[in-house]
ZADO-1210 file (C-alpha; in nm, 4 decimals, padded with zeros to 6 digits):
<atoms>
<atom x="07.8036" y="10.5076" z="06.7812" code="UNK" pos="1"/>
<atom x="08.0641" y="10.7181" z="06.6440" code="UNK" pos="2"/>
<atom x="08.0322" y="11.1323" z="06.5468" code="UNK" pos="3"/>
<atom x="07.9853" y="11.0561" z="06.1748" code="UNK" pos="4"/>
<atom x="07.6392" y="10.8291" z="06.2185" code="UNK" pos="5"/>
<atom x="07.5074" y="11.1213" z="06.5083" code="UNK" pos="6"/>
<atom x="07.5241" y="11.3534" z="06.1929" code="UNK" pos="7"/>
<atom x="07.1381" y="11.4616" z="06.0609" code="UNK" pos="8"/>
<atom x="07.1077" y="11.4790" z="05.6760" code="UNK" pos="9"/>
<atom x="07.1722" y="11.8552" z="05.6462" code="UNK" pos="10"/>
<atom x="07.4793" y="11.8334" z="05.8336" code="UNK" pos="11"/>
<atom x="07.6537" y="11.5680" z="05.6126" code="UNK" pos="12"/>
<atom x="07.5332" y="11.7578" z="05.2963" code="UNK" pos="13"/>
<atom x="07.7182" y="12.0677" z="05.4511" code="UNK" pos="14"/>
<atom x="08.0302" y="11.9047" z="05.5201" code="UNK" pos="15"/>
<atom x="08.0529" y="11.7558" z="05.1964" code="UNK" pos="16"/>
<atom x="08.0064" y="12.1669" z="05.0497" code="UNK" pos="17"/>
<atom x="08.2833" y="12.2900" z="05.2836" code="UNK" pos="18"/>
<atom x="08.4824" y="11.9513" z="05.2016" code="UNK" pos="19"/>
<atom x="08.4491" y="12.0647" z="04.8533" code="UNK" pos="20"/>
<atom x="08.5516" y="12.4176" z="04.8814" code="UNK" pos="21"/>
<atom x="08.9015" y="12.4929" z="04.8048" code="UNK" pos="22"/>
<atom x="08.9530" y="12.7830" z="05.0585" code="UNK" pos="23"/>
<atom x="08.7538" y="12.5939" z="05.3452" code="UNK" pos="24"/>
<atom x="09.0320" y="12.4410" z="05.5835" code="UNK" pos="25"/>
<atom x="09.0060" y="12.1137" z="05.7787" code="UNK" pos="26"/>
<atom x="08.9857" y="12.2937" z="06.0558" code="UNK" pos="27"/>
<atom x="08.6941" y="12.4781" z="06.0011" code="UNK" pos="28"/>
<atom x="08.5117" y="12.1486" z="05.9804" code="UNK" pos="29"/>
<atom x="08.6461" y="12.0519" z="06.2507" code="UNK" pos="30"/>
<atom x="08.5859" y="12.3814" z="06.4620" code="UNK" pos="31"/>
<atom x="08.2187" y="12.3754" z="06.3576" code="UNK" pos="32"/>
<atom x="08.1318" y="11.9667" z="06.3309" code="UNK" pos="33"/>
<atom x="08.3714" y="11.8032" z="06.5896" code="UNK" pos="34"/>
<atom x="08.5225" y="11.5734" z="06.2779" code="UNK" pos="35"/>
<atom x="08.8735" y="11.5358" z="06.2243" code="UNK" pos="36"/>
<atom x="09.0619" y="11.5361" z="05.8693" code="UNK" pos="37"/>
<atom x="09.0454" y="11.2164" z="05.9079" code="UNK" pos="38"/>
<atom x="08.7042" y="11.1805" z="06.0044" code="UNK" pos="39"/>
<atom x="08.5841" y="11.4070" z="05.6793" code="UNK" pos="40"/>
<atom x="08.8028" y="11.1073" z="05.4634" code="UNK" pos="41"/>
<atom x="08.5714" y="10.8664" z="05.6268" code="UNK" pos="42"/>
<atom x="08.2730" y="11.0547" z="05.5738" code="UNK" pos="43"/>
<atom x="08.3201" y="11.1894" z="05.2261" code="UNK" pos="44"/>
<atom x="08.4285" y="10.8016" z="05.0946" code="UNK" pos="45"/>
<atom x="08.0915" y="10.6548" z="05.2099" code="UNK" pos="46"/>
<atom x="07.8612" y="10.9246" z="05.1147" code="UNK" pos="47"/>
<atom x="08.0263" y="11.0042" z="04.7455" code="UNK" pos="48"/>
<atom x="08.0195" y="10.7866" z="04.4206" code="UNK" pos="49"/>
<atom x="08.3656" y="10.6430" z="04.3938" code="UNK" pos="50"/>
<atom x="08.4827" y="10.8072" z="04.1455" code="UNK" pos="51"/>
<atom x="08.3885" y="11.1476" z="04.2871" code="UNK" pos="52"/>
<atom x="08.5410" y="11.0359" z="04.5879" code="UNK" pos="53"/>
<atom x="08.8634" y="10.9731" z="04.4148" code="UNK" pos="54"/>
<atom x="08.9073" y="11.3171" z="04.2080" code="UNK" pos="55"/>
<atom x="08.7977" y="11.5097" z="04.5311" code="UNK" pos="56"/>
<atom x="09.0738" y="11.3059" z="04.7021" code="UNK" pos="57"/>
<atom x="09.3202" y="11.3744" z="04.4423" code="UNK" pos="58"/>
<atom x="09.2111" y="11.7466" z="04.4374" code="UNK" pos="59"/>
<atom x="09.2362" y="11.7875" z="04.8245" code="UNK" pos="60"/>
<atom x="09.5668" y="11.6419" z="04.9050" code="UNK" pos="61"/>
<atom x="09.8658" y="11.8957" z="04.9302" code="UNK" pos="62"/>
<atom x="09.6405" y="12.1993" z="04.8982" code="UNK" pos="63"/>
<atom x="09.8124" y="12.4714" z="05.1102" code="UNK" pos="64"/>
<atom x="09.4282" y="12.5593" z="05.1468" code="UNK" pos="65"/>
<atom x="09.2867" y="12.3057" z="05.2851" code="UNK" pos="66"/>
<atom x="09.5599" y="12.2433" z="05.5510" code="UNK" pos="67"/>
<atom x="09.6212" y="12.5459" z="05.7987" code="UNK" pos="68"/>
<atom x="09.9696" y="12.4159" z="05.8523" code="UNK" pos="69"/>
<atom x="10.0656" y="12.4535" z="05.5065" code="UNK" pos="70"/>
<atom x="09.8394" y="12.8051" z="05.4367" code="UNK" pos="71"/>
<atom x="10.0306" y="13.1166" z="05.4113" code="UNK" pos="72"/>
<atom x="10.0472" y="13.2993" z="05.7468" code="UNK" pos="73"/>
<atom x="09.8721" y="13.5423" z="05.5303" code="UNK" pos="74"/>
<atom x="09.5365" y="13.4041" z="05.5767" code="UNK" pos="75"/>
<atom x="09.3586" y="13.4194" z="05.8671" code="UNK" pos="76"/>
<atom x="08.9819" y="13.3293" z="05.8117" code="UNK" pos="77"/>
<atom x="08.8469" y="12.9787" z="05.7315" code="UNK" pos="78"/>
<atom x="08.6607" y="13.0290" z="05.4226" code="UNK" pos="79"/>
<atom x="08.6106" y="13.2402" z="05.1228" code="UNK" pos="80"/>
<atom x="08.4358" y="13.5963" z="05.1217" code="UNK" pos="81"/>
<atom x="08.2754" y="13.4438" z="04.8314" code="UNK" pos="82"/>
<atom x="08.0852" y="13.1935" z="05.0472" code="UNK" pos="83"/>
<atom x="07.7102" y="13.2265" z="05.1318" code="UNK" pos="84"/>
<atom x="07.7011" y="13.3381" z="05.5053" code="UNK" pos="85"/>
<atom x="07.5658" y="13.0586" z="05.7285" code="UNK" pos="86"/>
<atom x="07.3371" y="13.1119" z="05.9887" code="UNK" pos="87"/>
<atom x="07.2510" y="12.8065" z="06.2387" code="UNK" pos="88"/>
<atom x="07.3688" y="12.5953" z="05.9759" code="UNK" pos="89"/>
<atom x="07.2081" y="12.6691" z="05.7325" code="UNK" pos="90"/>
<atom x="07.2702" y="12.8256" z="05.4295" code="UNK" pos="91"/>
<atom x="07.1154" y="13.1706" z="05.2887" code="UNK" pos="92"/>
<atom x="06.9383" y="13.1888" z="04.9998" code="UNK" pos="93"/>
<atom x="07.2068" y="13.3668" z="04.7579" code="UNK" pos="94"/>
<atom x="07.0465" y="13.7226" z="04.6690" code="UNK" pos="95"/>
<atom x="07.1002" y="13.8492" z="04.2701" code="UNK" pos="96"/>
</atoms>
């Protein structure tokens, strides 16, 4: 059984958001799931619709923010200020 089928629901749902985000790195995923880039590829091509799959694909590869080794020494955190704060995995309720 690999890591990707161990996953619960939520868990997939939040990879695919931090997949998603543009400032959320690989490695964040990794630091907080256990999944490699790799890994993420897998995951993301059998939970999306293929053509999702294919523009998030195309949007992904090359970005200097989604790969630490091509970010800007510049940035040291793993995601966005913008992002909801997550607390045991979960995310909060945005407040208005």
């Amino acid at each position: 059984m690999d890591k990707i089928e161990k996953l619960e629901q939520h868990e997939i749902d939040r990879i695919i958001g931090m997949a998603w985000e543009d400032r959320t790195p690989f490695d964040a995923i990794e630091f907080q799931f256990g999944l490699s880039e790799d890994e993420v590829i897998k995951l993301m091509r059998n939970q999306l619709k293929r053509k999702s799959w294919e523009r998030w694909r195309k949007r992904v590869s090359g970005r200097d923010t989604k790969h630490r080794k091509l970010r800007s020494d510049k940035v040291k955190r793993f995601v966005s200020p913008a992002q909801n704060p997550i607390t045991g995995n979960r995310i909060a309720k945005k407040k208005y």
